[in-house]
N, C-alpha and C positions, 0 to 999 in steps of 0.2 A: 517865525513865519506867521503866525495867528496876530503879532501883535500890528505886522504891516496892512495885512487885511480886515482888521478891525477898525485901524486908525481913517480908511478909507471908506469903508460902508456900515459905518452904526454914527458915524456924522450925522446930525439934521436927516429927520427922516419925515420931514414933511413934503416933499414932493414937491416942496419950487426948485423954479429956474435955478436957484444958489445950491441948492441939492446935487442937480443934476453937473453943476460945474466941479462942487466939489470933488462929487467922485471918479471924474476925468482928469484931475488934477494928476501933474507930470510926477513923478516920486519915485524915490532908488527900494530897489526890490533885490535881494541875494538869489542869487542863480540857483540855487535851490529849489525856492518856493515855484518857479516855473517848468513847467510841461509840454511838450508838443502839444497842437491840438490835435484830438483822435480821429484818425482816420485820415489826416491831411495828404492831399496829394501828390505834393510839391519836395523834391529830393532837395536834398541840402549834401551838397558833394565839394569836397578836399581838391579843389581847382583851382586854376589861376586866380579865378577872379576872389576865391574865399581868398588867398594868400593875400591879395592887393585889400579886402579888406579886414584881414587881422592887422596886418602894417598900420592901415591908416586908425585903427580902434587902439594900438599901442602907443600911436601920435596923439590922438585927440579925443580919445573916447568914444562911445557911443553917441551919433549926433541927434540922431533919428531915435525918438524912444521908441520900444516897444509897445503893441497894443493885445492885450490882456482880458480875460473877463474869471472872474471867481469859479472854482470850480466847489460846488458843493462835497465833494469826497475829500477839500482838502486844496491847498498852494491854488494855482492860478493857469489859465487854459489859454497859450498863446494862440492868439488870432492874427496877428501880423508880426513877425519880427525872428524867425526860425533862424536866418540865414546868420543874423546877427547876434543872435545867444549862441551859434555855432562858435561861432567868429569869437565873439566875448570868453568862452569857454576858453579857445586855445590863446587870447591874448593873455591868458590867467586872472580874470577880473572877478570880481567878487560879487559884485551888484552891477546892473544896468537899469538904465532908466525905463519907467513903464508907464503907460494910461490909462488907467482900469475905466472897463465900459461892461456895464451889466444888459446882459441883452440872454432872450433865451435863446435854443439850438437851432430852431430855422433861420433867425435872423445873423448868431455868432456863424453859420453854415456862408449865409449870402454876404456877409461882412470879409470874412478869410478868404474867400475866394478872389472877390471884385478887389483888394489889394493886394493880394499874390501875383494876381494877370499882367499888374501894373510896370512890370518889372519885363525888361527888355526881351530876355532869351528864355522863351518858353519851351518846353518841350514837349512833342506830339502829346506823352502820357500821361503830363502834368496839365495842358488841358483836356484832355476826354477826361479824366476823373473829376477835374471840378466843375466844367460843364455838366456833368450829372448830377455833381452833389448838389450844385445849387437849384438845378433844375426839379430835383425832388425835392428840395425845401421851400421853391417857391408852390408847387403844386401842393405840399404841405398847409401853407401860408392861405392859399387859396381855396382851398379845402373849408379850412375854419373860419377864414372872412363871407363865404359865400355857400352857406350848406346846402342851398338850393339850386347849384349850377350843375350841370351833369359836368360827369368825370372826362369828357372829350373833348369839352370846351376851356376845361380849366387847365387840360394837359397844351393844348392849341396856343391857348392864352401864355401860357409860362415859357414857352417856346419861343413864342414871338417875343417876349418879352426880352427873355435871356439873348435873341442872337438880335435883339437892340443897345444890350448894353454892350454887349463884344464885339459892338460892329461887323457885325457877320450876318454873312445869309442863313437864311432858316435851313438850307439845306445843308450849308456846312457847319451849322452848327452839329447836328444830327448826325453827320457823317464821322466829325471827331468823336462822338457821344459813341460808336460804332465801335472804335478803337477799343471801348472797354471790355469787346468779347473776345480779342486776342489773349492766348496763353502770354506768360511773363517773357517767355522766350523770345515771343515776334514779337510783342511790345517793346524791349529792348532794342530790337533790331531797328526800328522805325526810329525810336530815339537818337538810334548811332547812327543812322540812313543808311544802314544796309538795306534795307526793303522803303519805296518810296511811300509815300501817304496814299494816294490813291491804290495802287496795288494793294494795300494792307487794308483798306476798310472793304475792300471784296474777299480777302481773304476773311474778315470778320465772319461774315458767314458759315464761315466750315466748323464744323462740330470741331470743340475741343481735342477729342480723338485723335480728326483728321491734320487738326495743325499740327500734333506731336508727329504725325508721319509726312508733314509735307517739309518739317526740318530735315528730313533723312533726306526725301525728293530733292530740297534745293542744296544739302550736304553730294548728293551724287554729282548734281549737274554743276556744282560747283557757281553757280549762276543764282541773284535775286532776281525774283518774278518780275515780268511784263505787264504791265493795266491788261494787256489782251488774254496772257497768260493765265492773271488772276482769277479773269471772270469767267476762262473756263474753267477752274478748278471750283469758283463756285454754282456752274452749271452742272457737275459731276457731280458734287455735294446736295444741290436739291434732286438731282436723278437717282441719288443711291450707288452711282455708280465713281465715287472719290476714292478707292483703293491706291496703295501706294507703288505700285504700279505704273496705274495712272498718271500717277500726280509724277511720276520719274519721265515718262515719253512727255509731258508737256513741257515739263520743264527745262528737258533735255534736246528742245528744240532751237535752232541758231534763230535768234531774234534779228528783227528787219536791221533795227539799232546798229546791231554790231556786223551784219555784211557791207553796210554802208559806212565805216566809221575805222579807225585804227587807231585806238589812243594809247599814248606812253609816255606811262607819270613822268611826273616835271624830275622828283627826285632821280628817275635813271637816266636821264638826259645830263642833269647837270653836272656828273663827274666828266663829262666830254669838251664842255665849254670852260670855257673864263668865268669865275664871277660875275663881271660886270658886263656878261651879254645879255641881250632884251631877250625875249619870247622871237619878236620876229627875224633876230641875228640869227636864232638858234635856226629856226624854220629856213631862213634864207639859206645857210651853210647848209643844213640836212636836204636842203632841194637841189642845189650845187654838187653835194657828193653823189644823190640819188643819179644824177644826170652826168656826170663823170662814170658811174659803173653803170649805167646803161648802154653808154658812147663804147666802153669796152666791151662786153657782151656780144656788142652788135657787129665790131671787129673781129671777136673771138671765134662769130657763124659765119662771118665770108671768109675766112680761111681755109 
């Protein structure tokens, strides 16, 4: 371990260009010497997609190196590449390719983030954490480039900043940033979309207390929240008046949604058709039979 990270940063330490390439240089590291980075957001889950790539890491190897930075306590603080030392691990590999980039904590913070994003399927809670992280490291950043700014101009400033690089508006940036006052429990739920994203960043609001008893509320009513539903739980939460109770008659109410709507999953439909019927076979047959026991019914009262 000590002799891969020597070999990489006691090179030339004059501080040229040739310096700085050196210790970017691509090099095989033993799975060992690497570490999650602390605190990182971003889940690393035994899915499909990991399986499709331990296959391909068993075919070809790791193509994409990892990217790396020294950890003073010891081995090396992955800043990009979690998904793929997971991967590597269960292909049984011994070493993967790495990049070492010396950088300190606010910048290895805004570096880990802006290439985690990069990657197709995000999840609600894996952006609200690292919109924050990075959003404190750039107020960090700006802090000690600018000692003379007030603190609301640099908070302003980092905001605009970060929902330009995420392409997003300022307000939804904020809004995922919100998500991170959810208990673990609704935060899962959003991930799994049992609770939708806007419903849950009004739920943010409710004191940690009241969301452990608004899972009982949405346990009763058997039902995830409404946007309209939400914001009056957290109208009742700035009233004082969010008891669990409460939060069970809101809940517990038939949503516009569903007096207007009759839906039944694809899966209990399809033991009744043929494989190879469309969506609108299915609908056209179930509108045919609907109107066949209607035709009788109607037979069954003039009798």
């Amino acid at each position: 371990m000590a002799k891969a990270k020597t070999s990489i940063t006691t090179e030339n330490r004059s501080g040229s260009a040739a310096d700085a390439a050196a210790k970017e240089k691509r090099t095989e590291m033993p799975l060992s010497d690497l570490h999650p980075f602390e605190g990182h957001p971003f889940k690393v889950l035994d899915d499909e997609l990991m399986e499709q790539t331990v296959e391909s890491i068993k075919q070809i190897g790791v193509a994409s190196p990892l990217i790396v930075r020294p950890d003073p306590e010891g081995g090396f603080e992955i800043l990009s590449g979690h998904r793929r030392l997971h991967a590597a691990q269960l292909a049984g590999l011994e070493t993967v390719p790495v990049i070492v980039k010396e950088m300190d904590d606010d910048a290895a913070i805004i570096f880990m983030v802006d290439s985690n994003l990069q990657r197709e399927n995000i999840l609600p809670s894996e952006r609200a954490f690292s919109y924050k992280m990075k959003l404190e490291a750039m107020k960090h950043q700006g802090q000690r480039g600018d000692l003379t700014s007030d603190q609301v101009g640099q908070k302003s400033w980092a905001v605009n900043q970060l929902a330009d690089d995420a392409n997003e508006s300022k307000t939804q940036v904020q809004r995922f940033i919100r998500l991170t006052n959810l208990i673990p429990e609704i935060l899962d739920m959003v991930d799994e979309k049992k609770i939708a994203f806007n419903p849950a960043v009004e739920l943010s609001y409710l004191k940690p207390s009241e969301q452990k008893e608004f899972l009982e509320a949405m346990d009763y009513a058997q039902a995830s929240p409404s946007l309209s539903q939400a914001q009056r739980l957290k109208k009742l939460s700035q009233e004082g008046d969010c008891t669990l109770d409460a939060m069970c008659e809101v809940m517990n109410e038939i949503k516009k949604d569903e007096l207007d709507h009759v839906t039944i999953k694809n899966e209990v439909l399809r033991k009744y058709f043929p494989k190879s019927y469309t969506p609108k076979q299915m609908q056209d047959t179930i509108i045919r039979l609907l109107e066949k026991w209607q035709r009788s019914k109607q037979r069954d009262m003039e009798r």
